[in-house]
N, C-alpha and C positions, 0 to 999 in steps of 0.2 A: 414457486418454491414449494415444495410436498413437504408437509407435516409427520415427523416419522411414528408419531402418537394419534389418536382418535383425542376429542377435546372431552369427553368422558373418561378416559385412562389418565390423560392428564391432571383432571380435577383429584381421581382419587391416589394417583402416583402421588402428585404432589400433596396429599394432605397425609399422605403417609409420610412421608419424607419429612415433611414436617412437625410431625408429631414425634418422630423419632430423632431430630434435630435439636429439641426444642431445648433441652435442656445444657445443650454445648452452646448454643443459642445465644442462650443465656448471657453470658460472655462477652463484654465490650470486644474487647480485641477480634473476636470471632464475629460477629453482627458488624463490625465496620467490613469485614471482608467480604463476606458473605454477601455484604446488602450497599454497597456502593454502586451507586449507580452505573459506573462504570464494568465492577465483574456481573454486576446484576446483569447487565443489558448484555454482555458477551455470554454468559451462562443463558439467559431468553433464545438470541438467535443462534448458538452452537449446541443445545442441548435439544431445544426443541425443530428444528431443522436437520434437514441433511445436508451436511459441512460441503456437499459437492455443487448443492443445487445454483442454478444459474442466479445470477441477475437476470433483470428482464432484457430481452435487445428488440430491439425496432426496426422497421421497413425504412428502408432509403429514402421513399418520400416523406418519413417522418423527423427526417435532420434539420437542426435547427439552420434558420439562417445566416447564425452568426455564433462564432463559437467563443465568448468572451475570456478572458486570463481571470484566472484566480490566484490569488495571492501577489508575487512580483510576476513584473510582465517584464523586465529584463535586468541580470543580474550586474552588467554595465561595470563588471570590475573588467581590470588588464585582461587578466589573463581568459577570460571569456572574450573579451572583445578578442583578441588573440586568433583563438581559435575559431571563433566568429567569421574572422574576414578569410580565413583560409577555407570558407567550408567545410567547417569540422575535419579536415584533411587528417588535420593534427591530433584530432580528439581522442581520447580512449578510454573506454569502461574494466575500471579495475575494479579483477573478482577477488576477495581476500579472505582474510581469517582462518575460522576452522574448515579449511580444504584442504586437499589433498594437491590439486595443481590449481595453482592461480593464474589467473587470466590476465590477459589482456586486450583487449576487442578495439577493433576498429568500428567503425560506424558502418564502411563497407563488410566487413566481415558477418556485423548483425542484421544487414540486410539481404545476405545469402544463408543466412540459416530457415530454415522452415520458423515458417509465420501463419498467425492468426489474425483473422478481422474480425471486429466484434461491433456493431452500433447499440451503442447502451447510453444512460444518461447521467450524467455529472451533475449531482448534488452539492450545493457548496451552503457552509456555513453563513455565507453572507446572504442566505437567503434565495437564490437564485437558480434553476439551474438551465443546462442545454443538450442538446442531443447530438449524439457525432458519431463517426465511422472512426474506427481504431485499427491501428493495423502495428503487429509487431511480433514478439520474439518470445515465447512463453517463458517466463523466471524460470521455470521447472527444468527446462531444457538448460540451461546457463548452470544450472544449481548441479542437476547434474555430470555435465561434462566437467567442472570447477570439483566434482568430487568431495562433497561437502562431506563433512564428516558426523558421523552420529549421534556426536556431543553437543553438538548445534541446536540450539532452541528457536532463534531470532534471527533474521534477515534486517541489516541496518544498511540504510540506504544515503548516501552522501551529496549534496549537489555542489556547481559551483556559485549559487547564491551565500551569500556572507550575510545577508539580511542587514547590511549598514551599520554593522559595531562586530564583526570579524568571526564570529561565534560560526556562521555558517549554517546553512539548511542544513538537517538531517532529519527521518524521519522511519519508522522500522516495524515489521509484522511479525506474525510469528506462522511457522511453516505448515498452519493450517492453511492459509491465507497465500502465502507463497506460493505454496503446489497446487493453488484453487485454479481449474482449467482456463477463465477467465483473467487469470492477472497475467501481466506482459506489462513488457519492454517495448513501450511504441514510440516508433519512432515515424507515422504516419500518420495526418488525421485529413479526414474527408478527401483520401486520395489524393494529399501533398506533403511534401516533407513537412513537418513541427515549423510553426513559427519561433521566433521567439519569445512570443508573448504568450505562447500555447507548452514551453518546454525545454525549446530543442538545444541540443539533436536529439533526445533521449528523456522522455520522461517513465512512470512509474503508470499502471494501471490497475488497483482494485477495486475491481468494480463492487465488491459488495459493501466498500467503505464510503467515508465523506468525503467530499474532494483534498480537504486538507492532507487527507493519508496518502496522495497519489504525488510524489514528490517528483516534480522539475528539474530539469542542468544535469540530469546524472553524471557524476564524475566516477563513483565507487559502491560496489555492495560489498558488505562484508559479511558473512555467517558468526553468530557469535552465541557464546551458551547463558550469557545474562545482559542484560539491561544497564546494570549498577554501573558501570563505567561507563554509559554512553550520554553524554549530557552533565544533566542533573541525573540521570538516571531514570526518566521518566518515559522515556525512547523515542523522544522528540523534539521539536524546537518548540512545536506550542504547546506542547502539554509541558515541557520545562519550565519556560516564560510567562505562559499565557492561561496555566491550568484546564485545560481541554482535557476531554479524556483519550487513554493512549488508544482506545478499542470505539471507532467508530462505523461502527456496521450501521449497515441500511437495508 
């Protein structure tokens, strides 16, 4: 990842910036925004970074052995087991909100659209992570032809896990992150369809985030211009619940 400052512009950008802050600063209301660790850490890697630059990817013979499930390993309602036993036959990825044509994809349909493979590594919260070959459908491309509309801020993402009290995964970025050349719709890992315990059919891939941010079961994306209505409004199930931050880059 290429730094788009020298670390001497840096030091004195920001102690200008600073000194000219200082006094709106001041300001509780403005100091919690400013300096939470959450817009802190997204203002660090999208200010000081180029918003395009990759994740790192790996050589095939650096895949891990074993690609463990993060989070639920199966969502085990009806209506998955459902379409479970038909081979996602039945499945479909509905594209919605602010667009202009709204989709509806088949699982064959997303495996005929031009795809990307990517081997990169999965950070998870739980301390752990593993290496894997991704293969899938660029959001960008989907975002596109769904004809999103201008007003759109945020990509919310739907699964069919219910996480065991009906609330339901959901989990949502914002279209820095979206049209970032590495995130996809995979429905592939290490050169075989999704397990169950790994997604499938369809999971979520950004790679510059924590694994928590790469949502499983996709059932629905929707384009949306705020947050406030999705959840608690926090634009997730564990930043809702579980107080996580909604922006976790890596």
């Amino acid at each position: 990842m290429s730094l788009i400052l020298s670390r001497r512009a840096l030091i004195l950008g920001a102690g200008a910036t600073l000194a000219g802050c200082d006094r709106l600063a001041r300001q509780e209301p403005v100091r919690e925004l400013l300096f939470s660790a959450d817009n802190f850490h997204k203002w660090a890697q999208r200010g000081l970074m180029d918003r395009n630059a990759l994740a790192r990817e790996f050589r095939p013979d650096q895949i891990s052995p074993t690609f463990r499930a993060n989070g639920t390993s199966n969502p085990n309602t009806e209506a998955y087991k459902a379409v479970w036993r038909s081979g996602f036959a039945d499945w479909r990825l509905r594209v919605g909100g602010l667009v202009g044509h709204p989709l509806s994809l088949s699982l064959a349909q997303l495996h005929a659209m031009p795809h990307r493979e990517q081997i990169t590594r999965h950070d998870c919260v739980e301390g752990w992570s593993a290496i894997g070959k991704w293969r899938g459908v660029p959001l960008s491309l989907i975002l596109d032809a769904a004809r999103m509309s201008s007003r759109a801020r945020y990509i919310v993402f739907r699964c069919a896990d219910d996480m065991g009290d009906g609330n339901g995964y959901y989990e949502s970025i914002d279209l820095v992150d979206a049209f970032h050349p590495q995130t996809i719709l995979a429905f592939a890992l290490n050169d075989r369809p999704l397990r169950v315990a790994n997604g499938a059919p369809l999971r979520l891939r950004v790679e510059r985030q924590l694994g928590y941010k790469h949502a499983k079961y996709l059932t629905a994306i929707e384009a949306v211009e705020s947050l406030s209505g999705i959840g608690k409004g926090k634009g997730g199930f564990w930043e809702d619940f579980s107080g996580y931050d909604w922006y976790a880059g890596i």
